[in-house]
N, C-alpha and C positions, 0 to 999 in steps of 0.2 A: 154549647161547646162540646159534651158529649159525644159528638159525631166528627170530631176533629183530626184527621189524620195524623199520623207518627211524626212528620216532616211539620204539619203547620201546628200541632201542638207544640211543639219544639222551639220554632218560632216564638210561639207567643211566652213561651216562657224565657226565652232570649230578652224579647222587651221587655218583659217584666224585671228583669236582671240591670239591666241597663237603666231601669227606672228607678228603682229601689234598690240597687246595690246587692241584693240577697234576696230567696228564696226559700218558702218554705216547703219540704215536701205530702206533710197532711194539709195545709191550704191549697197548695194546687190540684192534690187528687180528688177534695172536695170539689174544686171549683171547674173542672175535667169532667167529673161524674167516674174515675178511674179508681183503681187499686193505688194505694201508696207504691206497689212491689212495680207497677208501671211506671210512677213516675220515677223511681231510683232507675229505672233501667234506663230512662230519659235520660236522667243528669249523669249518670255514669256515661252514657253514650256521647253527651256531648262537654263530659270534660275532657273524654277521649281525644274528642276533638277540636281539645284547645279551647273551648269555649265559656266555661266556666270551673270554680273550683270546688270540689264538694267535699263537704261540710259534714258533720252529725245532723241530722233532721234534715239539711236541705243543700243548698249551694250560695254560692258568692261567686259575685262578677269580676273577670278577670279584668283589670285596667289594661285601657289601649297605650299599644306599643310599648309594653310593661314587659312582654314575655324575652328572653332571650333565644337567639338561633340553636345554642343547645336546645333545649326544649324544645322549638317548633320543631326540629327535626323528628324527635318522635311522636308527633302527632299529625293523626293520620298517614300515617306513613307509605302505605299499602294503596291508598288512592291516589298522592305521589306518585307512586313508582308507575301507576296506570298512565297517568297524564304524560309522567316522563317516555314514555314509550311511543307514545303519540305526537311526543316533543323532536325524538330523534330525527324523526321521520321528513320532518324539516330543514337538517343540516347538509349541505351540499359534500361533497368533497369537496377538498381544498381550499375552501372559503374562513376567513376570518372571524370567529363566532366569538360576539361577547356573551358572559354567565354574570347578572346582575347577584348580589350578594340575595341569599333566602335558601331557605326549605325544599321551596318546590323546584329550584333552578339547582339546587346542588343534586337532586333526586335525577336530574335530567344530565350533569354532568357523568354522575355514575352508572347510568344507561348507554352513554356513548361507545357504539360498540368495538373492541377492540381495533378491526381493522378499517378503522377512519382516520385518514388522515387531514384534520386540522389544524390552524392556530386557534388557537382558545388564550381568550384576555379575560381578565374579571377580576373585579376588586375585592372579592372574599377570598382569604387563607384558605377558608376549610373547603373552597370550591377548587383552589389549585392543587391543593392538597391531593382531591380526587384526579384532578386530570395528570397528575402527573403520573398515575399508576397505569395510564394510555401511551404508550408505547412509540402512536404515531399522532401524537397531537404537541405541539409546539405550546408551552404554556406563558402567557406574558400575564404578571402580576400585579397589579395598578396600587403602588404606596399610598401612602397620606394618612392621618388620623382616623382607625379607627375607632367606627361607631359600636362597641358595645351588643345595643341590642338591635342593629340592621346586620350586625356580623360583616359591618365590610367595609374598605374604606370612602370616607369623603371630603368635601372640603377643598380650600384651591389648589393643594399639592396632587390629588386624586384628577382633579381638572383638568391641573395643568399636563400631568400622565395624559390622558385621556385622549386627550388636543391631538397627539400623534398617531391616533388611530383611528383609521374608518372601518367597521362592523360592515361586513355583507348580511350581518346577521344579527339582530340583539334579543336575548330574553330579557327582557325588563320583571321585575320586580314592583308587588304594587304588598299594600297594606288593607287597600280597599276596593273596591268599585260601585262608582255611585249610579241615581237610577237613570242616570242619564248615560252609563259608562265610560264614565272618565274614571281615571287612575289616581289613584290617593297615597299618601304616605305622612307616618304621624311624624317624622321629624324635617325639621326645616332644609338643613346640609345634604342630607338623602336624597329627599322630592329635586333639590336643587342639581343633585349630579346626577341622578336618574334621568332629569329634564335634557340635559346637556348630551350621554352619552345617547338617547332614545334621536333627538337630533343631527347626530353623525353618524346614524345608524342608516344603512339604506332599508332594511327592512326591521320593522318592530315585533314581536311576540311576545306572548303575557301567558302564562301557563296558572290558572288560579282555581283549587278547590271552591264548593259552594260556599262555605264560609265567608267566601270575600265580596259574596252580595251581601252580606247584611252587615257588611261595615263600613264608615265613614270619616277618611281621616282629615285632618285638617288642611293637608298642604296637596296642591294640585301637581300631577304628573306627568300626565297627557289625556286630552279630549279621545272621543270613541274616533275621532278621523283623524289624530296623527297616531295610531297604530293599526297594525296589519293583519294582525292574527291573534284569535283568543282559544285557548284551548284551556276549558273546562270541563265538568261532568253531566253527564247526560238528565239526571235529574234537576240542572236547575230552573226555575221558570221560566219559562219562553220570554213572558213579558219582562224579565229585566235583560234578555237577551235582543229584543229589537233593537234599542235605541241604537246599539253595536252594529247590527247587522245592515242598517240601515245607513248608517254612516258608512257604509262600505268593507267594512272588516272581515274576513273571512273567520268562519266560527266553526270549529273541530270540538267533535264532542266527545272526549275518550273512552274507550271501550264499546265505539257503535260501528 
């Protein structure tokens, strides 16, 4: 393992975390053949990015679907705002664009450039919130019980909202993608109105840092052939990028 890149050392200390719940940083430098001052630069780098928590000596694993939309907002932020850039570039004039409640979808509502005029729907606050500071974008707010830590609303009252709109446009919202690219979400109510609006969506888009390959939530979202468009980052591995692209899905890789 000595010879292990920055990226798949990171990895393997992800599994480890997920195996064990915690990490230590003089067993892993031993087991790396690395400086301790390496591995802290590891775990610092990927509690940066949301991935774990760290610790005196070493780190601990964050629980899934534990974090709240505070928080993911500021991490990784800056890679965010790349993707969202690449995001824009997808909204039509005048078309009806829904904003799924997240991080990376609110990073793409605050990219919308001032002189676009849309309707923007979406069941996060903090996602209306930005659009309403757009001048020419119509902004419709979808009620119902919010969810805490999806930051948005769901459940039948969100539904039944929902019912009266058809998306020319949808950023969906995922929690995971599996290796077959299907769409993940760790709570029940979420997957279940994600499933709903992504189906009266005429076109689907998923905007997902690499992060969201190496997670696996429990509830299903959408297969890689009922969505349209994935736009991630240029580092993540081809091979979890086939099964997507093979199902037909156009794949944008930001900042290329």
């Amino acid at each position: 393992m000595t010879d292990l890149m920055v990226q798949e050392r990171q990895v393997e200390i992800l599994r480890r975390l997920r195996q064990d719940g915690r990490v230590v940083a003089a067993t892993l430098a031993s087991l790396f053949g690395v400086s301790e001052d390496t591995i802290r630069r590891d775990l610092r780098d990927m509690a940066t990015a949301g991935l774990c928590e760290r610790v005196y000596g070493g780190a601990l694993a964050i629980g899934p679907g534990r974090t709240t939309l505070k928080h993911r907002i500021g991490v990784a932020a800056e890679r965010k705002k790349a993707l969202a850039v690449a995001a824009v570039s997808l909204i039509p004039a005048q078309c009806l664009v829904y904003f799924d409640a997240g991080s990376t979808n609110l990073a793409i509502a605050e990219a919308l450039p001032e002189d676009l005029a849309v309707a923007a729907a979406t069941n996060s606050p903090a996602i209306a919130l930005a659009l309403q500071e757009k001048s020419l974008v119509e902004v419709i707010l979808i009620g119902g019980s919010l969810d805490r830590v999806a930051g948005g609303s769901v459940g039948a009252r969100a539904i039944e909202a929902m019912a009266q709109i058809r998306p020319d446009l949808c950023f969906i919202g995922t929690c995971g993608i599996d290796p077959d690219g299907a769409l993940s979400a760790f709570g029940l109510e979420d997957a279940a109105f994600k499933q709903f609006v992504a189906a009266r969506s005429r076109k689907v888009a998923v905007a997902a840092t690499r992060e969201k390959f190496e997670v696996s939530a429990p509830y299903a979202v959408a297969a890689a052939d009922q969505y349209h468009c994935l736009l991630t980052e240029p580092d993540v591995d081809p091979v979890r990028l086939r099964p997507v692209r093979d199902a037909g899905c156009e794949i944008i890789l930001a900042g290329m």
